[in-house]
MOPAC internal coordinates of N, CA, C and O (Angstrom, degrees):
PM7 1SCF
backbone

  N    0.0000 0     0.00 0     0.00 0    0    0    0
  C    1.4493 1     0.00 0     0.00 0    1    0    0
  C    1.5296 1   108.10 1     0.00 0    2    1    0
  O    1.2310 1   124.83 1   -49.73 1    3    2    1
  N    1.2500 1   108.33 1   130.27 1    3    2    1
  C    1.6744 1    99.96 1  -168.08 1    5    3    2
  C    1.9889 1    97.68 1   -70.07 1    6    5    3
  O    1.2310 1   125.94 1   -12.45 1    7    6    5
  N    1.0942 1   106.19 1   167.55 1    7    6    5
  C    1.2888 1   128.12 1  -175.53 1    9    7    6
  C    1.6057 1   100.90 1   -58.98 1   10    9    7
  O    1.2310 1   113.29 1   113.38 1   11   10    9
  N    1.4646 1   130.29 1   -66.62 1   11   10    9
  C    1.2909 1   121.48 1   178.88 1   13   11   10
  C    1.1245 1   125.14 1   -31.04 1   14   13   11
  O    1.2310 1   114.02 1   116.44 1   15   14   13
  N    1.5215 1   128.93 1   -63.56 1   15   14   13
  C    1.5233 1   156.61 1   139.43 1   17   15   14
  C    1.3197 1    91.93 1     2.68 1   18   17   15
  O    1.2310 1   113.52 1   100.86 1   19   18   17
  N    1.5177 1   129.86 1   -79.14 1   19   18   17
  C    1.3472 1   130.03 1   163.59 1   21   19   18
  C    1.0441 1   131.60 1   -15.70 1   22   21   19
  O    1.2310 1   120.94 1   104.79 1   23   22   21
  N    1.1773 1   115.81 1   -75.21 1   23   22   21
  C    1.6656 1   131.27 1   164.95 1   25   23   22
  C    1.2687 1   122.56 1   -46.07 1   26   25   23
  O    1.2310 1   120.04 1   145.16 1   27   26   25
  N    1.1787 1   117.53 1   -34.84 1   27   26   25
  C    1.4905 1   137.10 1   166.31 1   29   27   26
  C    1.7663 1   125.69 1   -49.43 1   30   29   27
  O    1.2310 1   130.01 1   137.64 1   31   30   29
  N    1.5711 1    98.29 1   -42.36 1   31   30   29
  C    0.9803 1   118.22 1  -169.39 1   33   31   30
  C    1.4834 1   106.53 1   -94.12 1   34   33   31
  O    1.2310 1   119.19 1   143.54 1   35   34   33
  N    1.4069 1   119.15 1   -36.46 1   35   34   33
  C    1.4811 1   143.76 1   170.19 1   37   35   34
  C    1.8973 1    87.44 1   -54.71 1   38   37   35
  O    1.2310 1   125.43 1    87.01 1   39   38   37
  N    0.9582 1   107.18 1   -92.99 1   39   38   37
  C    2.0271 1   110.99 1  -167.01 1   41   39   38
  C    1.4070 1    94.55 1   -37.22 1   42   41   39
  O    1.2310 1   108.39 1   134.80 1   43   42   41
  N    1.5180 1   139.31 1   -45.20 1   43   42   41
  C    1.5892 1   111.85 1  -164.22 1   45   43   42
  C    1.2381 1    93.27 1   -96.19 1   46   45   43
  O    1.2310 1    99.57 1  -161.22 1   47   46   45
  N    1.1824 1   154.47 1    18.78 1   47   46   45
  C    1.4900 1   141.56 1   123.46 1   49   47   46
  C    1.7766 1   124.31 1   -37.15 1   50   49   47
  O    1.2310 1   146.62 1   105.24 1   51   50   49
  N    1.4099 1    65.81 1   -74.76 1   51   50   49
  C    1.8564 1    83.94 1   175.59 1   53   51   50
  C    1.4881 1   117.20 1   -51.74 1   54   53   51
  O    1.2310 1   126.51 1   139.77 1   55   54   53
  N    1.3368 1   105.09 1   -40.23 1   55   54   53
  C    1.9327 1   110.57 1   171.08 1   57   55   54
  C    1.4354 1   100.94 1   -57.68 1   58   57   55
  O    1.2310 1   119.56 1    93.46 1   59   58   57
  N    1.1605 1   118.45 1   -86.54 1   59   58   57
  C    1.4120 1   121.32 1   156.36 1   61   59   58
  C    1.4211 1   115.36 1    29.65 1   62   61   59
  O    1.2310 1   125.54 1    83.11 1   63   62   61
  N    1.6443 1   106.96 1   -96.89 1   63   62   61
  C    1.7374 1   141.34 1  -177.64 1   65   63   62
  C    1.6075 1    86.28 1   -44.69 1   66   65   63
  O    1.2310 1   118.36 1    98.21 1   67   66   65
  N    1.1492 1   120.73 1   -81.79 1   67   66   65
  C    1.5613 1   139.29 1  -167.94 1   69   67   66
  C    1.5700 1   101.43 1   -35.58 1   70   69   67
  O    1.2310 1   110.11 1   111.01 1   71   70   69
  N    1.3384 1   136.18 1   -68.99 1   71   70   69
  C    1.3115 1   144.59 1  -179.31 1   73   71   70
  C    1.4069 1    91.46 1   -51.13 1   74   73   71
  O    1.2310 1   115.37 1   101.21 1   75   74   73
  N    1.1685 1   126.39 1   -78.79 1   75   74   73
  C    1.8195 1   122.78 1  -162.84 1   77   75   74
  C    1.5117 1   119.58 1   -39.48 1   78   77   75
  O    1.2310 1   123.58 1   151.03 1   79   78   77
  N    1.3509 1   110.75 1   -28.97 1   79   78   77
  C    1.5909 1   129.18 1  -162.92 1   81   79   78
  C    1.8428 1    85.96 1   -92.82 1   82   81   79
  O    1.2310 1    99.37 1   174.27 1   83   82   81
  N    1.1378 1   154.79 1    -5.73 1   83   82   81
  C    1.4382 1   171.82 1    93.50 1   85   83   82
  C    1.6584 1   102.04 1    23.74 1   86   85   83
  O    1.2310 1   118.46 1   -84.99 1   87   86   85
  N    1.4618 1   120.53 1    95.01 1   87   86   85
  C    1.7287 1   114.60 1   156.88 1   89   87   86
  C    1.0626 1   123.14 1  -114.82 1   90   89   87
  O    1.2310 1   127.34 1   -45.59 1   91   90   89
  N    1.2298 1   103.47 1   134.41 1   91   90   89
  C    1.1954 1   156.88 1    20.23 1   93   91   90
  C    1.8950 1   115.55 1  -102.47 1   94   93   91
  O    1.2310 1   121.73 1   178.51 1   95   94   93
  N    1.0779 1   114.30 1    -1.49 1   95   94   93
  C    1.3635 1   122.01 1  -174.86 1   97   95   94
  C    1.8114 1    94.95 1   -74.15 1   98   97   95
  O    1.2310 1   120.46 1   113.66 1   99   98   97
  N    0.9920 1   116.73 1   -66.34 1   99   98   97
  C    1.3537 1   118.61 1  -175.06 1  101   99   98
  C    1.6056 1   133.41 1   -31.08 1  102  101   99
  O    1.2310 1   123.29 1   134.71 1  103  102  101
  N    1.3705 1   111.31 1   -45.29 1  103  102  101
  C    1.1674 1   127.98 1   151.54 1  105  103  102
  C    1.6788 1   110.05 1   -60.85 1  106  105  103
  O    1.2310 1   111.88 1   143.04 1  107  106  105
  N    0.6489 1   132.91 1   -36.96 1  107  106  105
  C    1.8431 1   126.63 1   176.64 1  109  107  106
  C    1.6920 1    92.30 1   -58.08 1  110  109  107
  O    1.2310 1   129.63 1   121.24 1  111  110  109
  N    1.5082 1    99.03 1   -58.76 1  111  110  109
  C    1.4034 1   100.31 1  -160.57 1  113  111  110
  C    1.7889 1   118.63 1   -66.62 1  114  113  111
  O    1.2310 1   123.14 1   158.99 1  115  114  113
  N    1.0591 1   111.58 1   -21.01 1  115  114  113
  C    1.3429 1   131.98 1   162.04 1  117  115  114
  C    1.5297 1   108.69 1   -58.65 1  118  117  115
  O    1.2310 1   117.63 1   133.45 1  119  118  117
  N    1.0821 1   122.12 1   -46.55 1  119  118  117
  C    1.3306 1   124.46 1  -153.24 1  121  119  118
  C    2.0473 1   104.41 1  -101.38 1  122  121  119
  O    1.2310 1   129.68 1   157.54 1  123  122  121
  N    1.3598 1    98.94 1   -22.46 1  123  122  121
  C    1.4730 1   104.58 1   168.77 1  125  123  122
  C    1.1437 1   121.85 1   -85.06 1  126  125  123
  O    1.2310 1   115.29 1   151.38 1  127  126  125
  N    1.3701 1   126.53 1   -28.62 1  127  126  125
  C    1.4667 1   137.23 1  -159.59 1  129  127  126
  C    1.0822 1    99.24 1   -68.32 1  130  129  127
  O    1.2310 1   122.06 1   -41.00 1  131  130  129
  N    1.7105 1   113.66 1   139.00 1  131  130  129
  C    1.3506 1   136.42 1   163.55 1  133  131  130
  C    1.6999 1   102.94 1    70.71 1  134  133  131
  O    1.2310 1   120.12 1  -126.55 1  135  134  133
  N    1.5268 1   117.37 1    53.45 1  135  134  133
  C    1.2748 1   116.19 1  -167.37 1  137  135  134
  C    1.7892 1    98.18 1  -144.91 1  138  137  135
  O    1.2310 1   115.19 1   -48.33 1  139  138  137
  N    1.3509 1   126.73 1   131.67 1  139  138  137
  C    1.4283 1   111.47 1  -160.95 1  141  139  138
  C    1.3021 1   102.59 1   -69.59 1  142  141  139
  O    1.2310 1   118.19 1   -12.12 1  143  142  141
  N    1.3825 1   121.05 1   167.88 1  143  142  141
  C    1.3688 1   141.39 1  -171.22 1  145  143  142
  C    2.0678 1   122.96 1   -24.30 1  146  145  143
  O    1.2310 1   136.89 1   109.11 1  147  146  145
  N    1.5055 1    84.89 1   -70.89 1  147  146  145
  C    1.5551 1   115.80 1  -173.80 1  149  147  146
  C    1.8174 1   106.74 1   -61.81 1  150  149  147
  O    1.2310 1   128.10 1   127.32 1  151  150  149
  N    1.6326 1   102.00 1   -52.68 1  151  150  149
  C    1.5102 1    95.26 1   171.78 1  153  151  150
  C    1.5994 1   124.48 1   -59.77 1  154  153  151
  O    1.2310 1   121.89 1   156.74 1  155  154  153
  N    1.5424 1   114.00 1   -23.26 1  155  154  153
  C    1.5630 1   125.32 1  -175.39 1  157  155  154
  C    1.5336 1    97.29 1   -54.28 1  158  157  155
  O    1.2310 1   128.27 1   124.47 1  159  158  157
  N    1.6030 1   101.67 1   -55.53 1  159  158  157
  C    1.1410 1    89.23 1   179.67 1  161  159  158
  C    1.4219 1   151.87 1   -86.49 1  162  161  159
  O    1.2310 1   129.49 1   151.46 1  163  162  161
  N    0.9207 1    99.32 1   -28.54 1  163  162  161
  C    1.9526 1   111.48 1   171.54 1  165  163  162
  C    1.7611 1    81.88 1   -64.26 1  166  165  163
  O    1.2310 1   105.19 1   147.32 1  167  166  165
  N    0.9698 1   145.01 1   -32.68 1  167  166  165
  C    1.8146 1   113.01 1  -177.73 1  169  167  166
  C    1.2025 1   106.70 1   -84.43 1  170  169  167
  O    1.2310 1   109.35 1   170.35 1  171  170  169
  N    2.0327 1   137.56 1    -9.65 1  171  170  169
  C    1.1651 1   140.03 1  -179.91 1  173  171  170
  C    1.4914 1    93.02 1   -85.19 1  174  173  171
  O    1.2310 1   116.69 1   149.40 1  175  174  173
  N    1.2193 1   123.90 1   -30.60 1  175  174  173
  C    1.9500 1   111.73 1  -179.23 1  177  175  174
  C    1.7605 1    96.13 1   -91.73 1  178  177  175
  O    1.2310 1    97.40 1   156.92 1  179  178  177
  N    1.4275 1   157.81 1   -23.08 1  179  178  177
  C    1.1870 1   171.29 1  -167.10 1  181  179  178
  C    2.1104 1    79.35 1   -74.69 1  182  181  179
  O    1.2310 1   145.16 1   106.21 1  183  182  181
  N    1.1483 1    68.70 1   -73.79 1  183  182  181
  C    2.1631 1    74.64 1  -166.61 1  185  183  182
  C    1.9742 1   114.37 1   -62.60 1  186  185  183
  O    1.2310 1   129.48 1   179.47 1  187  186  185
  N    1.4871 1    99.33 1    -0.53 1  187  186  185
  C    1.5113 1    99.25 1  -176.29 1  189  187  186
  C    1.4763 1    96.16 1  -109.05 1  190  189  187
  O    1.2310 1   117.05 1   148.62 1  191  190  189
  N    1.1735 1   123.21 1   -31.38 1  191  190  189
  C    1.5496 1   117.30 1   174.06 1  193  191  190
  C    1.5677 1   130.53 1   -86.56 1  194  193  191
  O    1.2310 1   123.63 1   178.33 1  195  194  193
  N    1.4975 1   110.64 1    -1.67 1  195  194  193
  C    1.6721 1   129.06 1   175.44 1  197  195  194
  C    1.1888 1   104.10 1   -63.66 1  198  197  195
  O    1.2310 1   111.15 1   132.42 1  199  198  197
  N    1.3559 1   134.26 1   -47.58 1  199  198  197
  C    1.2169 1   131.98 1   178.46 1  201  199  198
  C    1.4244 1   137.81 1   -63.03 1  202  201  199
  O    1.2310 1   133.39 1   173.22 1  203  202  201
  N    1.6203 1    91.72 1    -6.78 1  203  202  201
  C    2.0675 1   114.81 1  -175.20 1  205  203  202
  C    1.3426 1    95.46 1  -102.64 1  206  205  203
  O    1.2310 1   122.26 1   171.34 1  207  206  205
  N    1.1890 1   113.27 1    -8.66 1  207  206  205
  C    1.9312 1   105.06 1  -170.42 1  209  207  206
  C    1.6451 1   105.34 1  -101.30 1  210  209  207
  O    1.2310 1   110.23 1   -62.73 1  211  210  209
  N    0.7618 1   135.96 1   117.27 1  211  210  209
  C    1.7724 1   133.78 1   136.76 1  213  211  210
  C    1.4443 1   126.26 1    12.73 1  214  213  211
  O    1.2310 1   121.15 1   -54.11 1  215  214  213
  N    1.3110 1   115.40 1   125.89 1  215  214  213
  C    1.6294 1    98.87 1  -168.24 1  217  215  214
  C    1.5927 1    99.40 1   -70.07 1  218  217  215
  O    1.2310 1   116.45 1   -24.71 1  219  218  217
  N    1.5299 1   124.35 1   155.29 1  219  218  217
  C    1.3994 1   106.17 1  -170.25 1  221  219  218
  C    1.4104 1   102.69 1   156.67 1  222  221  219
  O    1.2310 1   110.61 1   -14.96 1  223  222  221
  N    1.5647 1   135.25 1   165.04 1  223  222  221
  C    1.0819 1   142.75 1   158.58 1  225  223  222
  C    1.5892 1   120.29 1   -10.66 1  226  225  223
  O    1.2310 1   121.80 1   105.81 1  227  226  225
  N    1.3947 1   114.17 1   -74.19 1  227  226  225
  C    1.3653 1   103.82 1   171.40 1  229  227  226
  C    1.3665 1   125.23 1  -107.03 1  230  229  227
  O    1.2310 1   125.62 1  -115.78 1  231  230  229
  N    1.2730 1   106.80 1    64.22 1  231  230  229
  C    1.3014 1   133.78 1   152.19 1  233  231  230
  C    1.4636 1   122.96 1  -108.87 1  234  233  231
  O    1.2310 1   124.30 1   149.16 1  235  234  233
  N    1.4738 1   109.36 1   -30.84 1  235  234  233
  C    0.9015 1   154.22 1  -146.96 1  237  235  234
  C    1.7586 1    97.53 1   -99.86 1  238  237  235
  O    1.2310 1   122.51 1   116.13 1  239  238  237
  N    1.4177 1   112.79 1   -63.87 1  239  238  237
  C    1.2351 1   115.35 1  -170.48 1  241  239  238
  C    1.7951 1   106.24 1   -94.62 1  242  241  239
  O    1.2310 1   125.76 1  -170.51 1  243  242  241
  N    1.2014 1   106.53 1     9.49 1  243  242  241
  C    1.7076 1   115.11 1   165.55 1  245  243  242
  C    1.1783 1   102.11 1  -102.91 1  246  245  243
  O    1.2310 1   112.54 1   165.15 1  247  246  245
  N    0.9831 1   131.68 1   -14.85 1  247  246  245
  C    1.6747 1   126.74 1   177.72 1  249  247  246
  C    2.0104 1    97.91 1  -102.19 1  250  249  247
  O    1.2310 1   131.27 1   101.14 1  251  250  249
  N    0.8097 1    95.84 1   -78.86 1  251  250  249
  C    1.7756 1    97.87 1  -174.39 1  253  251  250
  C    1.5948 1   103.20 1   -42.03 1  254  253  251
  O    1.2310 1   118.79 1   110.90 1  255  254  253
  N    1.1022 1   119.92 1   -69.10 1  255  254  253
  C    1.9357 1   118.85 1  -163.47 1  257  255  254
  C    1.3745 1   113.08 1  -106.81 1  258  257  255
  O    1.2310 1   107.21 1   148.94 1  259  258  257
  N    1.3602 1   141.44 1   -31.06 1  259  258  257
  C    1.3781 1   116.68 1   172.47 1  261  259  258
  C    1.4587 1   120.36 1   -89.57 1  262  261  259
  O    1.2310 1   114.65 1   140.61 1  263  262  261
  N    1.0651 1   127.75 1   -39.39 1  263  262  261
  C    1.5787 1   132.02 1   163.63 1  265  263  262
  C    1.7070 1   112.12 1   -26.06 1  266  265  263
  O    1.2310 1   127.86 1   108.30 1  267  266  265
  N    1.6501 1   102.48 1   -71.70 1  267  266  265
  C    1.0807 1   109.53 1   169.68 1  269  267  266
  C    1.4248 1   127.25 1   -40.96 1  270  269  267
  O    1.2310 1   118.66 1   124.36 1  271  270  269
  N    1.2483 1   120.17 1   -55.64 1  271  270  269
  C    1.5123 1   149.35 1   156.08 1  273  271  270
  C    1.9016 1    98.79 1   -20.96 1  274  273  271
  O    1.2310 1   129.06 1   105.01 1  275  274  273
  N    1.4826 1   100.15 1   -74.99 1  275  274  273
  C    1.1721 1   106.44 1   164.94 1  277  275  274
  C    1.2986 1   118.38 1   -28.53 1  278  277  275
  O    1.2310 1   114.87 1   105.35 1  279  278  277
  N    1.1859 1   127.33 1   -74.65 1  279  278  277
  C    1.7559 1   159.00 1  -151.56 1  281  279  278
  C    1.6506 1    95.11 1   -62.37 1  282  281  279
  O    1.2310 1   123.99 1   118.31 1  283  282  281
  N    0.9678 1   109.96 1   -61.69 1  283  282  281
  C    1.6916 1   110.69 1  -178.85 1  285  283  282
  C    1.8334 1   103.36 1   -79.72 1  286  285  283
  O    1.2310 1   109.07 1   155.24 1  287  286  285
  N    0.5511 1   138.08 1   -24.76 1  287  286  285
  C    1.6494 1   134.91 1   156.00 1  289  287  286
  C    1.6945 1   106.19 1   -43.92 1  290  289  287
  O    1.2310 1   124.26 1   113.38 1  291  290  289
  N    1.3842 1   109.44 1   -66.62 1  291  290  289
  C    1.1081 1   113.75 1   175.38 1  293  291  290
  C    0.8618 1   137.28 1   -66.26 1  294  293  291
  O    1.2310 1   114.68 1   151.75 1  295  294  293
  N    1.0476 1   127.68 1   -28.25 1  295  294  293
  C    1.6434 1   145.66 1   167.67 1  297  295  294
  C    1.8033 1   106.42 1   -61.71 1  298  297  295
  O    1.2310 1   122.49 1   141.24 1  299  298  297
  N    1.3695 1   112.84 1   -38.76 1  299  298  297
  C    1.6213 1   120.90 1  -165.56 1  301  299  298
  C    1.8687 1    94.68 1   -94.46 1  302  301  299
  O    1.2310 1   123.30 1   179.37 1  303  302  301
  N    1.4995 1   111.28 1    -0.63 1  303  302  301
  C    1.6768 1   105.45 1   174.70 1  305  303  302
  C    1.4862 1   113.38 1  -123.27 1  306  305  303
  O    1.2310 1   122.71 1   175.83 1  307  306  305
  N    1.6117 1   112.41 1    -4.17 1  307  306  305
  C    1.0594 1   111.73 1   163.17 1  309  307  306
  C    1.4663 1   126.60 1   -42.20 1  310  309  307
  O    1.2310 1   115.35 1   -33.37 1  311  310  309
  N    1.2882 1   126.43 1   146.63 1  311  310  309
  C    1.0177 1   135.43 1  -174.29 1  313  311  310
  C    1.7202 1   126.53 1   -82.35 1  314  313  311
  O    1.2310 1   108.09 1  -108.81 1  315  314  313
  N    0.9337 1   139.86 1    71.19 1  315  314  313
  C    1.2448 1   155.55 1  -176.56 1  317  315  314
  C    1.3184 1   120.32 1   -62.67 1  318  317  315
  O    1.2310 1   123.36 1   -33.98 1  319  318  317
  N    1.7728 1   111.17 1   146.02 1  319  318  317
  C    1.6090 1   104.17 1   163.59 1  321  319  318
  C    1.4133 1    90.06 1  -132.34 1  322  321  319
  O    1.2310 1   125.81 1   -13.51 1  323  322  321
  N    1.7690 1   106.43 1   166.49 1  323  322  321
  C    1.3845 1   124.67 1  -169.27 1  325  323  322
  C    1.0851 1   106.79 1   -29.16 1  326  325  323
  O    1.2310 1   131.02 1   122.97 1  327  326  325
  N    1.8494 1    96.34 1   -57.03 1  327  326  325
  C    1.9385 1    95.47 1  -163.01 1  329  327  326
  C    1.7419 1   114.26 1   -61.68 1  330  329  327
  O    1.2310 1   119.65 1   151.75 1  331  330  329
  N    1.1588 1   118.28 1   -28.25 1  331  330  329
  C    1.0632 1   103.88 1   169.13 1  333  331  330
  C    1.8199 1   136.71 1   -78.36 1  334  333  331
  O    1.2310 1   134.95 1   158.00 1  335  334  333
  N    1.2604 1    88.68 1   -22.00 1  335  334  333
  C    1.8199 1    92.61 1   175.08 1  337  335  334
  C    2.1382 1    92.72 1   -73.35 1  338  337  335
  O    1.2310 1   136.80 1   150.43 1  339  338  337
  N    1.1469 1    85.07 1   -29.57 1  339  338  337
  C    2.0550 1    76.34 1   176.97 1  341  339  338
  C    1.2323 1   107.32 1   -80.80 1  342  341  339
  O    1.2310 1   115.08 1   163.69 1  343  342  341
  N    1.1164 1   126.94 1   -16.31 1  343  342  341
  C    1.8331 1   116.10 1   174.01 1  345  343  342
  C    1.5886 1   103.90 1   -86.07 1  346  345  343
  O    1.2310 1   119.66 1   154.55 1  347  346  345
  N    1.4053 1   118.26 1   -25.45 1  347  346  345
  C    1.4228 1   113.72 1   178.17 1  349  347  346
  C    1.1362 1   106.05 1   -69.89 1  350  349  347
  O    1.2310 1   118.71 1   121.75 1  351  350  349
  N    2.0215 1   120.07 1   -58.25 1  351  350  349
  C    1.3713 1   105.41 1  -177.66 1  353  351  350
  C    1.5396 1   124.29 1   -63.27 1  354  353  351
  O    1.2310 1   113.00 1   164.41 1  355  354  353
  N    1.2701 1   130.82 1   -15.59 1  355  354  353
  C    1.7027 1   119.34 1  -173.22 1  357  355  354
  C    1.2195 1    87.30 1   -91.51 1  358  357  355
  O    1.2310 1   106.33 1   141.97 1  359  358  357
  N    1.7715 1   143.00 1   -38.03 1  359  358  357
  C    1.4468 1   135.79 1  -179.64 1  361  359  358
  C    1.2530 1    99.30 1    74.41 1  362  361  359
  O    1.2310 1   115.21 1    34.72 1  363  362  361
  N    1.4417 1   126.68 1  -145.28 1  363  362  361
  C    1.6674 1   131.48 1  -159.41 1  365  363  362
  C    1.7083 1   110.70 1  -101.63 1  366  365  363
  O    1.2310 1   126.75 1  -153.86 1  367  366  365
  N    1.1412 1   104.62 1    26.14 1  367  366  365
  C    1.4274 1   123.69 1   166.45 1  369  367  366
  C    1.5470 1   117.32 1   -21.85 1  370  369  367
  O    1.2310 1   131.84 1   126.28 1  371  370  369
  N    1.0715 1    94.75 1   -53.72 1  371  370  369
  C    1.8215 1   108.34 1   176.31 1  373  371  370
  C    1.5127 1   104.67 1  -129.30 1  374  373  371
  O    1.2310 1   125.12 1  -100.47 1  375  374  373
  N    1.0418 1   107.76 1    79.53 1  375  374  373
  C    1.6490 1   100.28 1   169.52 1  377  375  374
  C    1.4133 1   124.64 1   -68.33 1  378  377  375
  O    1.2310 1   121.74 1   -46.98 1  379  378  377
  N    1.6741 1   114.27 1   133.02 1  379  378  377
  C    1.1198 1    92.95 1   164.72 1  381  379  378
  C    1.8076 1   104.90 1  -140.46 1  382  381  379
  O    1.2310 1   117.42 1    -4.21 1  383  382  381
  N    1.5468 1   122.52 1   175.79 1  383  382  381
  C    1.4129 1   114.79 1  -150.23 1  385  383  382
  C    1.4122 1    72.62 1  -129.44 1  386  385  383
  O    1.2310 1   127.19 1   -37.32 1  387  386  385
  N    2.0231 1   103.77 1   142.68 1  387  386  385
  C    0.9803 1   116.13 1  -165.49 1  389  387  386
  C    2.0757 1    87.49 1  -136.18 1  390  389  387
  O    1.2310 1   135.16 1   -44.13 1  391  390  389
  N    1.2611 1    88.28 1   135.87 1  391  390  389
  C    1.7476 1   106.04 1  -178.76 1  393  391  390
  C    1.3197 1   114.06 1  -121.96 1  394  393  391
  O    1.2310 1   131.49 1   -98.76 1  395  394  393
  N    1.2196 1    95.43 1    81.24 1  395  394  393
  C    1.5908 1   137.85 1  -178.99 1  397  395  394
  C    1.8348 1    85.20 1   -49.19 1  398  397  395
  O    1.2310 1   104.11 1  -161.85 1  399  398  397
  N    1.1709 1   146.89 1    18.15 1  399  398  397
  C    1.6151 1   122.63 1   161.96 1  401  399  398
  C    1.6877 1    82.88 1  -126.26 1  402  401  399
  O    1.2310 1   113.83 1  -170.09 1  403  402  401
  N    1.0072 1   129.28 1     9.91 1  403  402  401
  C    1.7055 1   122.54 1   162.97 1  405  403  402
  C    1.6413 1   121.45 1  -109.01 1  406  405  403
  O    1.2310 1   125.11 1   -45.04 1  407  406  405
  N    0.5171 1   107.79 1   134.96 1  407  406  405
  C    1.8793 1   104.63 1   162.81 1  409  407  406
  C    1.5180 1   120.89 1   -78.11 1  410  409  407
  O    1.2310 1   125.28 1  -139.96 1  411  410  409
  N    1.1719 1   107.46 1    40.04 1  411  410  409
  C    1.3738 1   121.34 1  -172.39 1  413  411  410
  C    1.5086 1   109.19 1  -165.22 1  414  413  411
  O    1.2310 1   132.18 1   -32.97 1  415  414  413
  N    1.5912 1    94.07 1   147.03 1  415  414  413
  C    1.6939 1    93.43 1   169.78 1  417  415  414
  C    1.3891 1   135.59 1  -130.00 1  418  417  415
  O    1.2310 1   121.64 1    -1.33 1  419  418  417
  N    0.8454 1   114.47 1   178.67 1  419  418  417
  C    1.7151 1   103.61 1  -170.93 1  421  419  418
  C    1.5803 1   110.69 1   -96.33 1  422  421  419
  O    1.2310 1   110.98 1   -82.79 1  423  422  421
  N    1.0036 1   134.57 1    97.21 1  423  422  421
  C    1.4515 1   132.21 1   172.27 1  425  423  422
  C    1.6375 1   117.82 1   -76.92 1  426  425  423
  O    1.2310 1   123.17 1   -68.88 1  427  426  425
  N    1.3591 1   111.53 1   111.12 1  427  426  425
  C    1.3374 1   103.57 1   152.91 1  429  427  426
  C    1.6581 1   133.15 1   -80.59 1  430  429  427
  O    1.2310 1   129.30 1   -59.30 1  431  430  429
  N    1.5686 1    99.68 1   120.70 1  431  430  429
  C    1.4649 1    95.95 1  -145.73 1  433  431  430
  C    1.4074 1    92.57 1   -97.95 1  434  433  431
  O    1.2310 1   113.18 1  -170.05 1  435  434  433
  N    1.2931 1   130.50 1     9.95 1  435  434  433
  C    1.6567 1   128.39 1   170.20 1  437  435  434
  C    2.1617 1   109.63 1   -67.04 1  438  437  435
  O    1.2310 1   134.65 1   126.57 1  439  438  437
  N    1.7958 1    89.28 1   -53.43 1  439  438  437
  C    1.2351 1   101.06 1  -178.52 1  441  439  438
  C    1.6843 1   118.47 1   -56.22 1  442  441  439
  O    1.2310 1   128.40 1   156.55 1  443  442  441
  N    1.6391 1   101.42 1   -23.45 1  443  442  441
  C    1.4480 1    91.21 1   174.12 1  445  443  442
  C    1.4450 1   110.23 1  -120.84 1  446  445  443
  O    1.2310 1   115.17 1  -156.12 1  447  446  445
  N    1.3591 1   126.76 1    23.88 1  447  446  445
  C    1.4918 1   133.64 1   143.76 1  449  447  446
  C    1.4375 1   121.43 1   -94.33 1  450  449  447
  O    1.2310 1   127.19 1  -156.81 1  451  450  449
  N    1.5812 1   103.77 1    23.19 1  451  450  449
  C    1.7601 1   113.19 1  -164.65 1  453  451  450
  C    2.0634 1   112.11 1    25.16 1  454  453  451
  O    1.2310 1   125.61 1  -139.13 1  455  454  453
  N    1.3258 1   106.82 1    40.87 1  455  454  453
  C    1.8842 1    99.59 1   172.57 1  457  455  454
  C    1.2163 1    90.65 1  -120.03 1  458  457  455
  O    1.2310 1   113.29 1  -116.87 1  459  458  457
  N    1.1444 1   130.28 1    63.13 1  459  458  457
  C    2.0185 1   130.59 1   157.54 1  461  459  458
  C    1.4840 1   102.50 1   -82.03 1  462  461  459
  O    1.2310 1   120.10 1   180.00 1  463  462  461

């Protein structure tokens, strides 16, 4: 991967981290990410109109059960490619920790020689 590509990928990380750490926006954005289109939004108007309602029952049941409701809708219509339904199914199988102020990373090579 040429080096730019790198860097590329390094800055929208870091944008990323930076936006999420964002209040009250951050939490929206936390809570939308990786969710297909249509659900993003009816939970971005769900989370823009909680604040006009009364603390109370359905405040209550827009935060606890339809949001959520929402959230897993979206999550199950998100848009996927192979590599990623294969990074979901093996999950953190081989972890490894990446130090985004290096151009290099640290491999733990037990976790991926299975001798931990």
């Amino acid at each position: 991967m040429p080096k730019m590509d790198n860097y590329l990928i390094q800055a929208t990380s870091l944008l990323s981290q930076h936006l999420s750490q964002l209040k009250p926006e951050g939490d929206l954005f936390k809570l939308t990410s990786c969710l297909n289109f249509e659900e993003r939004e009816i939970i971005g108007i769900l989370t823009g109109i909680m604040p006009m309602l009364p603390d109370g029952k359905e405040k209550d049941l827009i935060k606890n059960i339809i949001i959520p409701f929402f959230e897993a809708v979206g999550i199950s219509k998100w848009n996927r490619t192979e590599l990623t339904d294969l990074g979901l199914r093996v999950g953190q199988r081989h972890k490894i920790h990446i130090d985004l102020s290096s151009d290099t990373s640290i491999v733990d090579e037990s976790k991926i020689n299975g001798t931990s």
